[in-house]
C-alpha positions in Angstrom: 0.0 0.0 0.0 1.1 3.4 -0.5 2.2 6.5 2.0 0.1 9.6 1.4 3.4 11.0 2.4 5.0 10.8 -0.9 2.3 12.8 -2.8 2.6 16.2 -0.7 5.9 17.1 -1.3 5.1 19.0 -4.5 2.3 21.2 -5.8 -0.5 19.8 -7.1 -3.5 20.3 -9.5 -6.8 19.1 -7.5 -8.9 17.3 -10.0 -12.8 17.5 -8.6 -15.3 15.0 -10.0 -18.7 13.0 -8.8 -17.4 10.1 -10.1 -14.2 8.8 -11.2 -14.2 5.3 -13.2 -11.2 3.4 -12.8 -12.3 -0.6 -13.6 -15.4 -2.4 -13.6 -14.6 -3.7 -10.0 -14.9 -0.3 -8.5 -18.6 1.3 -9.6 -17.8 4.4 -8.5 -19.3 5.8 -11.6 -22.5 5.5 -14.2 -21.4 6.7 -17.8 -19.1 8.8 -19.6 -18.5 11.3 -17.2 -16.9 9.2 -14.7 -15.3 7.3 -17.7 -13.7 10.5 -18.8 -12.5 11.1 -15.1 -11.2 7.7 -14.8 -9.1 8.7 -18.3 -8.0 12.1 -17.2 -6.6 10.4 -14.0 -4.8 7.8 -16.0 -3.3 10.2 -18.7 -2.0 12.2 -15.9 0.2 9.2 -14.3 1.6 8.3 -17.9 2.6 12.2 -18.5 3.5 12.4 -15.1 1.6 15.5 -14.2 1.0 16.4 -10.3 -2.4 15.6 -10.0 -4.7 14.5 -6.9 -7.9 13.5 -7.8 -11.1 14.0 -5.2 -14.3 12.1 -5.6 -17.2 10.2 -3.7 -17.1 6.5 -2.7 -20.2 5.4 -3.6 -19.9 2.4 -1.6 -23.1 0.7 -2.8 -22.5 2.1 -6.2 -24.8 3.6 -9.2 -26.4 0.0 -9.4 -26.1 -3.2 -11.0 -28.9 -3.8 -14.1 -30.6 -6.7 -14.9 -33.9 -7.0 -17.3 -36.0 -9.1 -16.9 -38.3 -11.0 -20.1 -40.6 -8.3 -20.6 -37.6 -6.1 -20.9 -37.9 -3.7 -17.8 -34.8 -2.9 -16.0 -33.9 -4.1 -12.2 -31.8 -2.0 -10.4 -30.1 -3.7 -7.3 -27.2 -3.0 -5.2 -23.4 -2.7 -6.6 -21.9 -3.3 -3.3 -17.9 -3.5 -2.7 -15.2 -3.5 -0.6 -12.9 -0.5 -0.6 -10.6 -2.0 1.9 -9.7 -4.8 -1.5 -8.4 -2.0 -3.4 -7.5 1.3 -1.3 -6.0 2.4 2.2 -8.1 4.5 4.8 -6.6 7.7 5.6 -6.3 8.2 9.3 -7.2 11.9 8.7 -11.2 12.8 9.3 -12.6 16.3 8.4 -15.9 17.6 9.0 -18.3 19.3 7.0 -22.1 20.4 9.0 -25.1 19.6 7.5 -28.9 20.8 8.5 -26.5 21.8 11.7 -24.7 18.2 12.2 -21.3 18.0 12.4 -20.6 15.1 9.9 -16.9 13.8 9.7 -15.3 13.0 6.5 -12.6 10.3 5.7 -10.6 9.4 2.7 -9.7 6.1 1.2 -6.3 6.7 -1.1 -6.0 4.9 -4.5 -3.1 5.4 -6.7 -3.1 5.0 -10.3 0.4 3.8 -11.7 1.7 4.4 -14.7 4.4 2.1 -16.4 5.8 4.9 -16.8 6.7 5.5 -13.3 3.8 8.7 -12.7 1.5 8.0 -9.5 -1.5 9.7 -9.2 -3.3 9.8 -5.5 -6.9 9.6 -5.7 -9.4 10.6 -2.5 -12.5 8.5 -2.3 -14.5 10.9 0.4 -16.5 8.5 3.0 -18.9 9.4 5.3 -20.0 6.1 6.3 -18.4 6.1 10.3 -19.4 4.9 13.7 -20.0 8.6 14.8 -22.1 10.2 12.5 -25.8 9.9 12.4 -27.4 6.9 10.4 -28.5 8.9 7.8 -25.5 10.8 7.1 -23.7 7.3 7.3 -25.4 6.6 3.5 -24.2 10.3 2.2 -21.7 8.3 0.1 -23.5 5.6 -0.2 -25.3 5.6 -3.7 -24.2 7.9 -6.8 -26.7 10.4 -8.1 -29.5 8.4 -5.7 -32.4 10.0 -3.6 -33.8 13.2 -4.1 -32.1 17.0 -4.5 -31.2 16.8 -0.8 -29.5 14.0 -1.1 -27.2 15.1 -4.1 -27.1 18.5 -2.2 -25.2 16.8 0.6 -23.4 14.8 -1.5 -22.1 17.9 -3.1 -21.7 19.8 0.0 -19.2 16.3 0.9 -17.5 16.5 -2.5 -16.9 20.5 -2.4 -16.4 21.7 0.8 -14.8 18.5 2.3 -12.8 17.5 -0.4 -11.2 21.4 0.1 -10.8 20.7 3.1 -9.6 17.0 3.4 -6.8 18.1 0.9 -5.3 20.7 3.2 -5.8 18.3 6.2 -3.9 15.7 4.4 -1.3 18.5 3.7 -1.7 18.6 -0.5 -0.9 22.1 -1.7 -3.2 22.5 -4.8 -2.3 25.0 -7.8 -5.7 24.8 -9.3 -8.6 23.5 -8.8 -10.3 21.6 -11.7 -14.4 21.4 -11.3 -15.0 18.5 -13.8 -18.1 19.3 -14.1 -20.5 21.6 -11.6 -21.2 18.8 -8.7 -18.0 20.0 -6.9 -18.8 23.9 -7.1 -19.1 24.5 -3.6 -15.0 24.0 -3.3 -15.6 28.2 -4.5 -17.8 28.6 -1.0 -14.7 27.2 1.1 -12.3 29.1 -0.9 -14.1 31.9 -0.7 -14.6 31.8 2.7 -10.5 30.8 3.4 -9.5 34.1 1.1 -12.1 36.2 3.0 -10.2 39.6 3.9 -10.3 41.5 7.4 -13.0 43.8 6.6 -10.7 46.6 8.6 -8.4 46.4 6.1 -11.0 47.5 3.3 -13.3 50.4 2.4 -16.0 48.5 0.4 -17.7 45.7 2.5 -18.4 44.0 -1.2 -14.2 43.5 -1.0 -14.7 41.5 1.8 -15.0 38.2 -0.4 -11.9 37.9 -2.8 -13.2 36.4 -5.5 -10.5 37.7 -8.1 -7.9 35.1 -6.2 -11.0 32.4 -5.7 -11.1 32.8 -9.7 -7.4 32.6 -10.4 -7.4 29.0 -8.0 -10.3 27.4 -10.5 -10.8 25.5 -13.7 -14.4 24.4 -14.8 -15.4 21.8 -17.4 -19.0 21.9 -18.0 -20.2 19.1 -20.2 -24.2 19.6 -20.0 -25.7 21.2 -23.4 -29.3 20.8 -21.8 -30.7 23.3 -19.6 -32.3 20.9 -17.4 -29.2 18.9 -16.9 -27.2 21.4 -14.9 -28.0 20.7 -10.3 -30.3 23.4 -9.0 -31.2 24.0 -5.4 -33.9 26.0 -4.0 -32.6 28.3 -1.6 -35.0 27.1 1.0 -33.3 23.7 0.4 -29.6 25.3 0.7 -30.8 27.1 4.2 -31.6 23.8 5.6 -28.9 22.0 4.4 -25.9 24.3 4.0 -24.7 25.6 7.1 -22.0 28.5 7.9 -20.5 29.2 4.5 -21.0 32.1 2.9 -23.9 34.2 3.5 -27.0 33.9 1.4 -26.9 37.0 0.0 -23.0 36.7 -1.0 -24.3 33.5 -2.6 -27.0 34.7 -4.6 -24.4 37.1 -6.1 -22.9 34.5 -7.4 -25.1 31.2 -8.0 -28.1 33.3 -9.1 -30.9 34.9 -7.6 -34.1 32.7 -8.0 -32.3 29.0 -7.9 -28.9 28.3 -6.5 -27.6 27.0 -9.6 -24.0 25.0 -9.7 -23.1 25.3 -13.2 -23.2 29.3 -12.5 -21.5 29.0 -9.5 -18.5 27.6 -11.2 -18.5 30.1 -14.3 -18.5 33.0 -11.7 -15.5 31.7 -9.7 -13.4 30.2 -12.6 -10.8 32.0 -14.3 -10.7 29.4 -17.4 -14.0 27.4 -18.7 -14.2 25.1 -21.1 -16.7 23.4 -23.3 -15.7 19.2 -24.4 -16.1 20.0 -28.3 -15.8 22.9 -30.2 -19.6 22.7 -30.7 -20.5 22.5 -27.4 -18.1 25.5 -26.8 -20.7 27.3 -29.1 -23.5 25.6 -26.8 -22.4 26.8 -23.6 -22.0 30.4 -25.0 -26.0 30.2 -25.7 -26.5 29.1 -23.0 -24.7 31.3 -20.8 -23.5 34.5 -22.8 -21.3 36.5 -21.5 -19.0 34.3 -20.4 -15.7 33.4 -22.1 -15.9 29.8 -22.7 -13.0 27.6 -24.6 -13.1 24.4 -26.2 -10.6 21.4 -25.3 -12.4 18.6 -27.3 -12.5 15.5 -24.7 -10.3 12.4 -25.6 -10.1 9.0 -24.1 -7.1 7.0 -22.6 -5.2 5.0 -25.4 -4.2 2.1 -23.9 -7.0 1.5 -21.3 -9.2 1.6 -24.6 -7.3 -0.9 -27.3 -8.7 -4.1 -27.3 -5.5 -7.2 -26.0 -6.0 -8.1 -29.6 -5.0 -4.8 -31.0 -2.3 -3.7 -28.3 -0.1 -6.6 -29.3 -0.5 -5.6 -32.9 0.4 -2.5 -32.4 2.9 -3.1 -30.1 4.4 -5.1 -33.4 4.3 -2.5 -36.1 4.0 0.9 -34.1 6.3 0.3 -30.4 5.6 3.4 -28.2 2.2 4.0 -29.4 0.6 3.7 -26.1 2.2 6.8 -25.3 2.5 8.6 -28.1 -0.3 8.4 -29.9 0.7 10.5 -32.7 2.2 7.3 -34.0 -1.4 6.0 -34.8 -0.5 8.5 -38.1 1.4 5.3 -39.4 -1.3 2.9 -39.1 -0.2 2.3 -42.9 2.5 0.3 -41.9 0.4 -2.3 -40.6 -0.7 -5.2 -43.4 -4.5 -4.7 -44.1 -4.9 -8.7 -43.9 -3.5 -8.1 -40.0 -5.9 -5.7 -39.6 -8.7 -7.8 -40.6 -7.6 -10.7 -38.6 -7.1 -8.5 -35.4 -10.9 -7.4 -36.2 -12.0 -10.8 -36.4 -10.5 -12.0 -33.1 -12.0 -9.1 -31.1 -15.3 -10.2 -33.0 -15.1 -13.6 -32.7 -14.7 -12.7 -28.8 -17.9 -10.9 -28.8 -19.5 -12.9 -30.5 -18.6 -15.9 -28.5 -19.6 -14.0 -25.2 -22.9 -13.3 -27.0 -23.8 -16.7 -28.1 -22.8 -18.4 -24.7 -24.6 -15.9 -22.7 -27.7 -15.5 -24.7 -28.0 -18.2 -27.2 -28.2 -15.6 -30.1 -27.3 -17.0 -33.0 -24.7 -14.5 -33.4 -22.7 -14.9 -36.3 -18.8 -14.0 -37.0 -19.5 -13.4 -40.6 -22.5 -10.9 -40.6 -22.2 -6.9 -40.4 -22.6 -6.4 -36.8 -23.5 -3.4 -35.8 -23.2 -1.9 -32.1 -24.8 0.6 -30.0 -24.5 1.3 -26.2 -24.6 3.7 -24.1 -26.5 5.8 -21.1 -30.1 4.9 -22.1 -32.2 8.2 -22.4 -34.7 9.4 -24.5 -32.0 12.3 -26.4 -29.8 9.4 -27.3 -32.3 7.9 -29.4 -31.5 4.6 -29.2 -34.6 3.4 -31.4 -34.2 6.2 -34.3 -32.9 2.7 -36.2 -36.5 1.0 -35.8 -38.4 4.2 -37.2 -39.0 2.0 -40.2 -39.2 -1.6 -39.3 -40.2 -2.8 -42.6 -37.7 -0.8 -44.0 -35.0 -2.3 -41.9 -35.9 -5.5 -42.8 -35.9 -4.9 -46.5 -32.6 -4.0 -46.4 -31.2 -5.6 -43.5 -32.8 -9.5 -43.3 -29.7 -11.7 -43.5 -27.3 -9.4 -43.8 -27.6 -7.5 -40.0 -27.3 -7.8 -36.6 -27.3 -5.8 -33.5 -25.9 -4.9 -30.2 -27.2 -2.6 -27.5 -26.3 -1.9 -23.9 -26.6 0.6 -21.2 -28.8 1.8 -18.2 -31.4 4.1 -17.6 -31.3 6.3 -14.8 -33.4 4.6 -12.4 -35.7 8.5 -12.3 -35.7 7.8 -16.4 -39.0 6.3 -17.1 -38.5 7.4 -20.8 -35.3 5.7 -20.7 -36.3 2.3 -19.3 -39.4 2.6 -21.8 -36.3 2.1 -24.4 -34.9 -0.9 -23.3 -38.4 -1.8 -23.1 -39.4 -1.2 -26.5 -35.2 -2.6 -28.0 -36.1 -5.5 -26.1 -39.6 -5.8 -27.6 -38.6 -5.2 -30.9 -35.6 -8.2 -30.4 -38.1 -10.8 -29.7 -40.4 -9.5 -32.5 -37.4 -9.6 -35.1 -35.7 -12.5 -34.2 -34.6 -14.8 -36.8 -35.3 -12.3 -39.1 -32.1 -9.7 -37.6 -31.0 -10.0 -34.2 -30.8 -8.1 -31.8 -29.2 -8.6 -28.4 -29.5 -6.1 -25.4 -26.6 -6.8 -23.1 -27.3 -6.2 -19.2 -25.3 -4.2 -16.8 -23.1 -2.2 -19.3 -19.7 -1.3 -17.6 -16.2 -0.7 -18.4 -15.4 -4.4 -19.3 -18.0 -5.0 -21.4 -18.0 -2.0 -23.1 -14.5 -3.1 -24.4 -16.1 -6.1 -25.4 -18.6 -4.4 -27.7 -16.8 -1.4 -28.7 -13.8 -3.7 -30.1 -16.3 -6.7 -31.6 -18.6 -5.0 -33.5 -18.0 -4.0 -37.5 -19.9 -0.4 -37.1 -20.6 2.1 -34.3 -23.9 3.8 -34.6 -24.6 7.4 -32.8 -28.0 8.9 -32.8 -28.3 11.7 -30.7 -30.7 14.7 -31.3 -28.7 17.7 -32.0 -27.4 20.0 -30.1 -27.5 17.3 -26.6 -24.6 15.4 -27.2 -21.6 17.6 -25.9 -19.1 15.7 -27.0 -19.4 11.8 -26.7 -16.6 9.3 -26.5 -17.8 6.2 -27.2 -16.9 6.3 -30.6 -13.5 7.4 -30.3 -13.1 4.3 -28.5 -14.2 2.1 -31.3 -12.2 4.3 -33.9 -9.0 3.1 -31.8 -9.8 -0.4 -32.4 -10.4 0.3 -36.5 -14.6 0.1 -35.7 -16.1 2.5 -38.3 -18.3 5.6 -36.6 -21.1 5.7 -38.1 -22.8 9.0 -36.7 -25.2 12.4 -36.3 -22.9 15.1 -36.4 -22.9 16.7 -33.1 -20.4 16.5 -30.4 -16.9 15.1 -31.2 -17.9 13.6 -34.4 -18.1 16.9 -36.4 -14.3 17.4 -35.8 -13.4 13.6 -36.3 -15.6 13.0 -39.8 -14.5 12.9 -42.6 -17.4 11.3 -44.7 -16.6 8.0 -46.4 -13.1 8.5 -45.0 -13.4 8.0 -41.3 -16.8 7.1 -41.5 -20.5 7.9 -42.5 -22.4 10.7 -40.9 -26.4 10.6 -40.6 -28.5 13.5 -41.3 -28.4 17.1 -41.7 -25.3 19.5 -41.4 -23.6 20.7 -37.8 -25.6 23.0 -36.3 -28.9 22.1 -38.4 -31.6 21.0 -36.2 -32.7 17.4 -35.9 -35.5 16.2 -38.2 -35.6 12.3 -36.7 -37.9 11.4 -40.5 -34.5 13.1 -42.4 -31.8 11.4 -40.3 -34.1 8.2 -40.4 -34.4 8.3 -44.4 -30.6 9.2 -44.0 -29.6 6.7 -42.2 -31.4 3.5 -44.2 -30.2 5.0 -47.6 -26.3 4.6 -46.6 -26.9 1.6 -45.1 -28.9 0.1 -48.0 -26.5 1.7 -51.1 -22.9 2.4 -48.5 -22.6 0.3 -45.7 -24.1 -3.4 -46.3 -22.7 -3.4 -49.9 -18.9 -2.2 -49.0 -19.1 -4.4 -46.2 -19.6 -7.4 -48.2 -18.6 -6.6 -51.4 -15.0 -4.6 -51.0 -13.2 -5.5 -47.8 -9.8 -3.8 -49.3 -11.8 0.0 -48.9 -13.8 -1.5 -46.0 -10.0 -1.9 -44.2 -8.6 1.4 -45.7 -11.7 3.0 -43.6 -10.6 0.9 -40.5 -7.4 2.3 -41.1 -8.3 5.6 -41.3 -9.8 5.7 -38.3 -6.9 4.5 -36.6 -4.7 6.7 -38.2 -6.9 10.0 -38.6 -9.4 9.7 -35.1 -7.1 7.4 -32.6 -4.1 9.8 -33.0 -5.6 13.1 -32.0 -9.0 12.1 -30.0 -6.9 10.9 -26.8 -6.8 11.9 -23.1 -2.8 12.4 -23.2 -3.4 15.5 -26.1 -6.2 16.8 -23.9 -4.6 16.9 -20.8 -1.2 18.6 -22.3 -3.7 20.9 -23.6 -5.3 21.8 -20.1 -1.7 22.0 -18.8 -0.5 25.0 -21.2 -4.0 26.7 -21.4 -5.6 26.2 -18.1 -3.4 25.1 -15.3 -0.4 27.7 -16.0 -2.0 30.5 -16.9 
């Protein structure tokens, strides 16, 4: 196990998220938030960058999915042992809630790089002997209960992870919101930075939130109004105790609502949007406020299937860290490339077949789709036509979905409902297959074994996306609505296929529908089984045009020279 000791002898950057995914083992996050998080973290050990990561330990976890025949999704428990994988701090904080003192601990996990970077990771727990029952199970669930429950989770996140850090004895350079769950850190640095009001004129100088700002770094991935965490001040009374006064909070959270995303523009000296379209978003949605763009990327190695790391490792050594090298993905024989494919499919479809009893087959165009399971995803826009899917797909088609819904999502269960519906309605005809309790493992699985990756969001709500840069890096073809990441990465016919209208045009689901059958019916079926040299140059492409540039170890050398040393 490792001494906290050796991470506080230099300055760090504090990296602040809800969740942080580092394996399937650990469900200490939901989707691609946390996936993102868990990618940062792990760029930041191989570049060896002085990061500390702070996050909750959802000890019972988001929750472990099963459906049942009629389709409907079960959520249960994802319990875990921390005490299998990280070390309890002997440290305790304390944080008051509706009046409660509640203490705060930290469970340390380090991330290690072969490389030879470490980076520290704080789990906050509030699950102890001395606290009250109910603030025992603060930590308990992620995004669970009701907006009191996420409020004190936040409160946890913000104000005790500020304050576990400097218990610990970290000294932080910045402080990276990923996201606007961890907003309140501003109220405890606000509150540290608070001058002697007889050494100013102006009370309103009281609160220095110039030197708050020049601490803080915000990522805000939400295009959707609703998405970003609102509080009711009558809610924040109860709950939040001895900060900031209201007033000075209002100022800068918002009058009406206290909301989290403003919070974090307010206090932040550099903000950030995960694409350059949802840079454009953001600025809609919040004008006035100088928002960048540092398009999202995912971590290299973490996300190349066994298959494909050992054929890299052949024919492009260092390309783990140095992703550039992906640029020479020519080098590499096309009937290797194939063959690599085929093993990663056969392994899929293997895991299919023995857990389902399919009838999956190696040699059909398999197509895959999976993901959080919401109703702007659209996971059904395929089925809009189901005669006209079977016209051009009967014997020539198959399908793979996964995800969960939020368990608040009705709309979102209602779509594994209706996928699963529609499976038992087509089978024999195409199948379908919706795979339960979607993680990091097993999206791997499916991202690396299927032929095409399909993407059907309704513009603008995808903000960036990263799915399909993981199944570019294992030669998968994205097949896409542009919106998010995938209007910088496409290059039609080259990289992929896009579906509907232009960036920026609004989504007409009968247009992207229509869209989407013709290339599959005239491009993609016929390509696929009819010229497997361009079908490979495409694999290649992706490889050598997507995987090279849409990584985590370019995004974090670009928050290094634009937000953390500014």
């Amino acid at each position: 196990m490792h001494n906290i000791e050796e991470f506080i002898r230099q300055p760090r950057i504090a990296y602040f998220s809800m969740e942080i995914g580092i394996k399937s083992d650990i469900p200490t996050y939901s989707g691609g938030l946390g996936v993102l998080a868990g990618d940062t973290i792990r760029s930041a050990a191989d570049l060896e960058l002085p990061v500390v990561g702070v996050t909750i330990l959802t000890k019972k976890g988001y929750f472990r999915q099963e459906i049942d025949e009629e389709g409907n999704q079960i959520e249960l428990p994802d319990e875990w042992d921390p005490s299998e994988y990280m070390t309890l701090l002997p440290q305790r904080i304390s944080v008051f809630i509706e009046e409660r003192e509640v203490l705060v601990g930290a469970w340390l996990y380090v991330v290690e790089s072969i490389t030879g970077g470490r980076v520290p990771i704080l789990f906050l727990d509030t699950d102890f002997e001395e606290n009250h029952e109910q603030d025992r199970g603060i930590t308990h669930f992620l995004y669970g209960g009701d907006p009191e429950y996420r409020l004190k989770q936040e409160i946890v996140l913000g104000i005790g992870g500020v304050r576990m850090l400097d218990r610990v004895g970290f000294e932080i350079k910045k402080y990276h919101m990923n996201e606007g769950h961890s907003s309140f850190l501003t109220l405890e640095l606000l509150k540290r930075y608070k001058r002697d009001i007889e050494e100013v004129w102006d009370e309103k100088l009281v609160w220095d939130a110039d030197r708050v700002r020049s601490l803080c770094v915000f990522t805000t991935h939400t295009p959707v109004e609703a998405g970003h965490d609102r509080f009711s001040y009558d809610l924040v009374k109860k709950v939040l105790c001895d900060i900031v006064p209201i007033e000075v909070l209002k100022e800068f959270a918002g009058e009406d609502m206290l909301n989290m995303t403003l919070l974090a523009l307010n206090l932040s000296d550099y903000v950030n949007g995960v694409a350059k379209m949802h840079r454009e978003v953001s600025k809609n949605m919040f004008p006035g406020y100088e928002i960048h763009a540092i398009t999202n990327g995912i971590h290299t190695y973490t996300w190349t299937h066994p298959q494909f790391r050992a054929l890299f490792d052949r024919y492009l050594p260092g390309w783990a860290n140095e992703p550039e090298i992906f640029v020479r993905v020519g080098k590499i024989p096309d009937e290797e490339i194939w063959a690599t494919h085929m093993a990663a499919k056969k392994e899929l479809i293997d895991f299919i077949n023995e857990t389902l009893q399919a009838g999956f087959s190696y040699e059909m165009l398999t197509i895959g789709f999976a993901r959080r399971a919401t109703a702007y995803k659209r996971a059904d826009l395929l089925f809009s036509d189901i005669q006209r899917l079977l016209s051009i797909g009967e014997g020539k088609l198959q399908l793979v979905y996964a995800g969960k819904a939020h368990p608040k999502d009705t709309p979102g269960k209602e779509l594994i409902k209706r996928i699963h519906q529609i499976a038992r309605d087509l089978k024999g005809r195409i199948n379908i297959v919706y795979l339960k309790n979607y993680n990091m493992d097993l999206a791997l699985k499916i991202i690396a074994g299927v032929d095409i990756w399909l993407n059907t969001p309704q513009k603008p709500y995808e903000a960036s996306g990263t799915s399909g840069m993981k199944a570019a890096q294992n030669g998968v073809i994205n097949f896409s609505v542009l919106d998010g990441w995938w209007i910088e990465g496409h290059i039609e016919g080259y990289t992929g296929w896009s579906i509907g209208g232009e960036p920026g045009e609004p989504s007409d689901p009968q247009k992207e529908a229509e869209d989407l059958y013709r290339k599959l019916e005239q491009i993609i079926i016929p390509l696929y089984y009819e010229n497997r040299e361009k079908w490979i140059k495409i694999m290649k492409n992706s490889i050598g045009m997507i995987a090279y540039y849409f990584n985590s170890h370019r995004m974090m050398r670009r928050y290094v020279t634009e937000a953390y040393i500014r």
